[in-house]
C-alpha positions in Angstrom: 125.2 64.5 70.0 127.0 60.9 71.0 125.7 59.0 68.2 126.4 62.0 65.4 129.7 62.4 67.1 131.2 59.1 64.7 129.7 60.6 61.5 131.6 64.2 61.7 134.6 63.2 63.5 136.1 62.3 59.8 134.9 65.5 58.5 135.9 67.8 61.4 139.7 65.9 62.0 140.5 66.3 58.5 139.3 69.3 57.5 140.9 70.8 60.7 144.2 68.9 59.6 143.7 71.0 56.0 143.2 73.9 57.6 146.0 73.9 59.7 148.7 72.9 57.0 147.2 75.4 54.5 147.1 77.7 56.7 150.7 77.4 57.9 152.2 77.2 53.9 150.2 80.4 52.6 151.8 82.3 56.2 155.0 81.1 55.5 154.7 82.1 51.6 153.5 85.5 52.3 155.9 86.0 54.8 158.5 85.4 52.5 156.7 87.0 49.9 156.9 89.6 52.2 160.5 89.5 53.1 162.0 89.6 49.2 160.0 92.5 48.6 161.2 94.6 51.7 164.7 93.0 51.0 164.7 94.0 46.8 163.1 97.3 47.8 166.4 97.9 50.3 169.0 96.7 48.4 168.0 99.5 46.3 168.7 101.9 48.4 172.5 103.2 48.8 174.1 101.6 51.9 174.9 105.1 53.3 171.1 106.1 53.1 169.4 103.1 54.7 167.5 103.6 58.1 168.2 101.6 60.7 164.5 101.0 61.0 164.4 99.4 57.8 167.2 97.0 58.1 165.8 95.7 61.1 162.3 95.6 59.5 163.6 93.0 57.0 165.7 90.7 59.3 162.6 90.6 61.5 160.8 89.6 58.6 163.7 86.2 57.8 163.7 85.5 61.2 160.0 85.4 61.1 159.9 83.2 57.8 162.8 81.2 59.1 160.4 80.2 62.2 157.5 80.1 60.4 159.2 77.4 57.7 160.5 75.5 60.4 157.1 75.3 61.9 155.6 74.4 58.7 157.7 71.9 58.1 157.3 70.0 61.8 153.5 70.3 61.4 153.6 68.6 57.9 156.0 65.8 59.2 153.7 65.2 62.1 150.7 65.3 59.9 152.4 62.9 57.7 153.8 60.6 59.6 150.6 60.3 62.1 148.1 59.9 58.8 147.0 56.5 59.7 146.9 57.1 63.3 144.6 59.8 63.0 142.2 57.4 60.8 142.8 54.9 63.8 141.3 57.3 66.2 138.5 58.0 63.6 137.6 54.8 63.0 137.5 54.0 66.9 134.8 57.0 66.7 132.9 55.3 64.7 133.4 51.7 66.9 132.4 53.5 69.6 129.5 54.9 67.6 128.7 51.2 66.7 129.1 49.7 70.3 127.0 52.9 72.1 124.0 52.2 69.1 123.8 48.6 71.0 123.6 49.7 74.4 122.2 53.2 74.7 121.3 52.7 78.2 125.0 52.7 78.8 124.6 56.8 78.4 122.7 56.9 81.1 125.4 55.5 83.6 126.4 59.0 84.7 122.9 59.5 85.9 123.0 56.5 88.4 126.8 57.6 89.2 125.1 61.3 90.3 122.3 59.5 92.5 124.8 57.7 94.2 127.3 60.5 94.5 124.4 62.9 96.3 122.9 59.5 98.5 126.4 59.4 99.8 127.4 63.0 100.2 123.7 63.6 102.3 125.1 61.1 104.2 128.2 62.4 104.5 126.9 65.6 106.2 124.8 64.3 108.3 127.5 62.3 109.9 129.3 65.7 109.5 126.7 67.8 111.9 126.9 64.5 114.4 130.2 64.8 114.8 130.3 68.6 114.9 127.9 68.3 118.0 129.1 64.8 119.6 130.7 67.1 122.5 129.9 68.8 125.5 128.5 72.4 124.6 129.6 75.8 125.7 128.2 79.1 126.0 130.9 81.6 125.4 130.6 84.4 128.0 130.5 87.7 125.9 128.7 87.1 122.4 126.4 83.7 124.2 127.5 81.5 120.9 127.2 78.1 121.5 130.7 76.2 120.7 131.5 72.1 121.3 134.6 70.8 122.4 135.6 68.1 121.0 136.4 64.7 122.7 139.9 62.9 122.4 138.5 60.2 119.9 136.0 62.5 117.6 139.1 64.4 117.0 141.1 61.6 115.1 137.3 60.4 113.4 137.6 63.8 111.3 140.2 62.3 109.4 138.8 59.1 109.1 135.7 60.8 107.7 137.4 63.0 105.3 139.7 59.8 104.0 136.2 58.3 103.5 134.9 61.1 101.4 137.5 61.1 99.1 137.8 57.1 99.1 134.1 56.6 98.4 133.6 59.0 95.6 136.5 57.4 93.9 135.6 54.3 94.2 131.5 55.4 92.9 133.6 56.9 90.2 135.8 53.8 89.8 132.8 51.7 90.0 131.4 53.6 86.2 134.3 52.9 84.8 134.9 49.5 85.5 130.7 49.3 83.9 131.7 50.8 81.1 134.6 49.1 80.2 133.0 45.5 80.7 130.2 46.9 78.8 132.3 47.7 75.7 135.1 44.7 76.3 131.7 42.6 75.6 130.7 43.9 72.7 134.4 44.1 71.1 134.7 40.5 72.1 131.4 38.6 70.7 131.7 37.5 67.4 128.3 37.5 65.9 127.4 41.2 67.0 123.8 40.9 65.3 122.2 39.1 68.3 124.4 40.6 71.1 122.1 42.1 74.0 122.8 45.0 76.5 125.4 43.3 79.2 125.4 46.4 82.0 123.4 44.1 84.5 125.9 41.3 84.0 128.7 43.4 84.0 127.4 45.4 87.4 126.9 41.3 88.7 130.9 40.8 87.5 131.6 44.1 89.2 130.3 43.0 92.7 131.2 39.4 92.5 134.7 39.6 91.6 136.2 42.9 91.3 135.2 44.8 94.2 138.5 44.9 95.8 140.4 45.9 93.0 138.3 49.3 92.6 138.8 49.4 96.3 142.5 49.1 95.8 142.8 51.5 92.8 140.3 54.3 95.0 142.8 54.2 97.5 145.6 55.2 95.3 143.9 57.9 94.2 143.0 58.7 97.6 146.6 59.0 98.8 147.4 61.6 96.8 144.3 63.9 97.2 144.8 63.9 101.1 148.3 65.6 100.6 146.6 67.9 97.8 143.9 68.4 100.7 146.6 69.4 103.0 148.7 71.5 100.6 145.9 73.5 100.4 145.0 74.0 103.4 148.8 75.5 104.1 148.4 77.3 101.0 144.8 79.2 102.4 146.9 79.9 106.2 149.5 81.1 103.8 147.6 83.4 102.1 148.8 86.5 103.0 152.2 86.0 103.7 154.7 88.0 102.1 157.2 85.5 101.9 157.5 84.8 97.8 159.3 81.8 98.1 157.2 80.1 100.2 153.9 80.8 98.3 155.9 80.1 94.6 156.8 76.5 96.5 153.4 75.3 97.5 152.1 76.1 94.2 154.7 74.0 92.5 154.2 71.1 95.1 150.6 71.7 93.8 150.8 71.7 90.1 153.1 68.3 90.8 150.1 66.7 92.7 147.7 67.8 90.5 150.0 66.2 87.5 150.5 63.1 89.0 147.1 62.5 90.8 146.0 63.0 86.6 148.3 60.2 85.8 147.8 57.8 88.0 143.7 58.6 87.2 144.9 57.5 83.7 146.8 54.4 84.4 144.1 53.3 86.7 141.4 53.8 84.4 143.3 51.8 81.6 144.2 49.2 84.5 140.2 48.9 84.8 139.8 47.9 81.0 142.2 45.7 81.8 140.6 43.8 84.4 137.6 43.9 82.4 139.1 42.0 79.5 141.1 39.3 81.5 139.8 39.3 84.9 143.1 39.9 86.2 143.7 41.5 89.9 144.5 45.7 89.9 148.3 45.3 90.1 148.8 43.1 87.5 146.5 44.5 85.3 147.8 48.4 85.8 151.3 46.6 84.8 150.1 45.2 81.6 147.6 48.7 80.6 151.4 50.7 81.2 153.1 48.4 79.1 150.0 48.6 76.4 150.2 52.0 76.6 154.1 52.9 76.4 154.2 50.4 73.6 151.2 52.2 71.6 152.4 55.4 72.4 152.3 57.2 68.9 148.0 55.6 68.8 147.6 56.9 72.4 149.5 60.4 71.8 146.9 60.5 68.2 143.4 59.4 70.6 145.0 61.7 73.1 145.2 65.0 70.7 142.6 63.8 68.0 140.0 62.6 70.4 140.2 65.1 73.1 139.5 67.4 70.5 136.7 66.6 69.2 135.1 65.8 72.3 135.4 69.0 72.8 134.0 70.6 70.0 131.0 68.1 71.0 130.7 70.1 74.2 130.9 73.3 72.4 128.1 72.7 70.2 126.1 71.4 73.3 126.4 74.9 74.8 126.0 76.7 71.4 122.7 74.5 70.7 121.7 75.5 74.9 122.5 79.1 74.4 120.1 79.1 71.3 117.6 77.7 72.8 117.5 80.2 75.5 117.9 83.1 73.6 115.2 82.0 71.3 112.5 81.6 74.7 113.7 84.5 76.7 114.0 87.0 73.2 110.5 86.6 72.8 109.5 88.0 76.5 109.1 91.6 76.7 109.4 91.0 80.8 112.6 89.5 80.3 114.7 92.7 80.8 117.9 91.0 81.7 118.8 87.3 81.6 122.1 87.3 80.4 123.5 85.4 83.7 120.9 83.1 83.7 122.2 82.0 80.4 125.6 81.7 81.3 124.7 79.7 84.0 122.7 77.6 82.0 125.4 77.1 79.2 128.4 76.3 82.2 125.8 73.4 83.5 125.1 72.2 80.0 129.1 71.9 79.2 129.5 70.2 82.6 126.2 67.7 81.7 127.9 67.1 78.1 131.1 66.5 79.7 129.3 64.0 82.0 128.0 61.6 79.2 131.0 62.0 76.6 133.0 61.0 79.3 131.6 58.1 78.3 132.6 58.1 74.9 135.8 58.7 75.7 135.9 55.4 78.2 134.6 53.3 75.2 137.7 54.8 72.5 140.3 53.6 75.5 138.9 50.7 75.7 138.4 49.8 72.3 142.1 51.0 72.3 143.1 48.6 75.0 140.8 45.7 73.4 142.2 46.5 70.1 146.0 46.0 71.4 145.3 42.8 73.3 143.4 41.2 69.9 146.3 41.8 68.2 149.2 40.7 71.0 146.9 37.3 71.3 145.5 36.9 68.0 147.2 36.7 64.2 144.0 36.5 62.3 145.0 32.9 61.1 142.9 29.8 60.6 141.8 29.3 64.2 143.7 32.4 65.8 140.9 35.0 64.0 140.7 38.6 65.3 138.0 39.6 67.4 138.0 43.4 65.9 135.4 44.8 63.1 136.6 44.3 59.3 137.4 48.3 59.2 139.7 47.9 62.3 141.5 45.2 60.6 143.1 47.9 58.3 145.2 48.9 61.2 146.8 45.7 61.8 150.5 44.4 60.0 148.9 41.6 58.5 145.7 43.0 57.1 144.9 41.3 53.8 145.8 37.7 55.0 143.6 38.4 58.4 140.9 40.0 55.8 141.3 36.7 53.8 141.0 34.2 56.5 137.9 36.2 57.9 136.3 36.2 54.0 136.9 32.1 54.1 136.0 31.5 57.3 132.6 33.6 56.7 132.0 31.5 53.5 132.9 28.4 55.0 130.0 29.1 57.9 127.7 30.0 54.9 128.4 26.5 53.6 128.0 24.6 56.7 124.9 26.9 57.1 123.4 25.8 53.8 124.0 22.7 54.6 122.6 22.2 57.6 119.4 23.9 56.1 119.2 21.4 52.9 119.6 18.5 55.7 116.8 19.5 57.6 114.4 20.0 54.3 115.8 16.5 53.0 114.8 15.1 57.0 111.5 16.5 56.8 110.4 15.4 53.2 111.9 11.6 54.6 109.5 12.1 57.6 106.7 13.0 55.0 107.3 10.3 53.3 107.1 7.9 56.1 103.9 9.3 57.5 102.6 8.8 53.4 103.4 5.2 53.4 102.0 4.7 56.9 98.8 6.0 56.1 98.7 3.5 53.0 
């Protein structure tokens, strides 16, 4: 489904985009359509016989065409003016495509990011039940239930335990995307794409020998904000059944604002990752130079954002159509099978999850081939010596596209030469060495 994801992403996008602007002109024709027949058919009518009914029936009919014009004419703007971003985010489908077809073990990343996350979570309860019994137990008198009080310093480790939960599955987290991102800045970045080689060992060896501490440092952001979520709902829970509307309607607007902002700082850290991946650059300043990127780019962002997420998403849907198939094709042949139809919900909810899993990964490679794309234009001009790093279809997208397709034409043809060259120099050494060995033997 990840590699065929590049070759209907045009089809899908596009055909959407038809659908939707078609759609919208022939609603707003037949509502008007609409409208001057009911309007004709009551001016008709002598003013002193209309029903009220009627007259109201045909204004909401112009309000409805009114809104429905307006809308129509908003969409085909939009549509219009965000043409060639949309075939930017196609065509970074299809780099991603490219870039995933020379390193399919990247797809596997989320496996080894599972492993890790259950490793440290059986850890995490173990040290859970330790501290749950590390006091002096006690036999309550009346039911004989066995309670433990807790000392003075276990109770302050329970929040050092849950600040590490939070922390280290971030930073396992963090740690995939950083992979990722150093596995695609690679491949964006070598030239001569024909001999490139799978770089996730290298860029797990970058990972731990120079940017440990900024994953560490972006983790911790996150985890700032997900211990006040934590706490917010715990209030919210002791809360529960309160009748006091204010209160509840409050925490679950502090909520919604720390879920919104705990999503956006998740963004800018994940685009502050690519960043580090491409110049090596410590968390801060590279999170300052992924928000300027971004707020500069915002119209390609706002098009991967919409396009992309989309179609990611009818990826997932056909994961769980192709599942649910499946199932229903082995369970409808079993007459013993009486009734299986929450099996195969369950079934289809774990497949969307797995499929979310491993197109996350697509998703990571189309930001940073978005981020990689930005920078090899800010530092590149596709001039003589200055030539962009991107693939000849990228190079479409960039201001000065046929002199960068020029210079990349010459510069191919140039290497061809000195190629050629190098080859007829070597035949013309050998047949002088042949010759030599001829007249020695004389």
């Amino acid at each position: 489904m990840v590699f065929l994801i590049r070759f209907v992403a045009s089809i899908v996008v596009w055909l959407i985009l038809a659908l939707s602007a078609g759609g919208s002109i022939a609603a707003t024709v037949v509502l008007w359509w609409n409208y001057g027949k009911r309007k004709s058919a009551l001016d008709q009518i002598p003013e002193e016989e209309q029903v009220q009914s009627q007259q109201q029936n045909v204004t909401a009919f112009l309000v409805y065409s009114i809104i429905a014009s307006v809308f129509t004419i908003i969409l085909l703007l939009i549509i219009i003016v965000m043409r060639k971003r949309i075939a930017f985010t196609i065509e970074l489908f299809h780099q991603a495509g490219k870039a995933l077809s020379h390193m399919p073990l990247l797809l596997i990343q989320p496996l080894w990011t599972f492993i890790m996350l259950i490793l440290f979570m059986a850890y995490w309860c173990v040290v859970l039940v330790h501290m749950s019994t590390a006091g002096k137990p006690k036999v309550h008198p009346v039911t004989g239930f066995v309670s433990y009080e807790d000392p003075e310093p276990v109770k302050y480790f329970w929040w050092y335990h849950l600040v590490g939960l939070f922390w280290t599955c971030e930073f396992i987290l963090a740690c995939q995307q950083f992979v990722v991102a150093s596995c695609i800045t690679e491949w964006y970045f070598t030239r001569d794409k024909q001999y490139f080689r799978s770089p996730i060992l290298k860029s797990v060896g970058r990972l731990i020998s120079y940017h440990l501490g900024s994953i560490v440092l972006g983790a911790f952001i996150i985890t700032l904000v997900k211990i006040p979520r934590a706490i917010l709902a715990y209030i919210q829970l002791k809360f529960k059944d309160s009748t006091s509307t204010c209160v509840q309607w409050m925490l679950k607007c502090l909520s919604c604002c720390l879920w919104c902002f705990e999503k956006c700082l998740k963004y800018l850290n994940e685009n502050a990752y690519i960043i580090i991946a491409i110049e090596g650059s410590n968390f801060c300043s590279s999170a300052q130079r992924a928000f300027i990127t971004l707020v500069s780019n915002a119209l390609r962002v706002a098009a991967i954002n919409c396009v992309g997420d989309f179609v990611l998403f009818l990826g997932k849907l056909a994961v769980v159509t192709i599942t649910a198939f499946i199932g229903l094709a082995i369970f409808g042949n079993k007459d013993n099978a009486l009734f299986y139809a929450v099996p195969m919900l369950l079934v289809c909810i774990l497949a969307f999850y797995i499929a979310d899993c491993f197109l996350l990964i697509y998703q990571m490679s189309i930001d940073t081939l978005l981020l990689c794309f930005c920078e090899d234009a800010r530092v590149n001009d596709g001039s003589p010596g200055k030539e962009y790093f991107m693939d000849r279809d990228l190079m479409e997208f960039v201001s000065n596209s046929s002199d960068a397709l020029d210079n990349l034409d010459r510069k191919r043809r140039s290497d061809r030469v000195i190629a050629s060259n190098d080859v007829e120099l070597d035949q013309a050494d050998d047949r002088e060495i042949g010759r030599a060995s001829c007249r020695e033997r004389v």
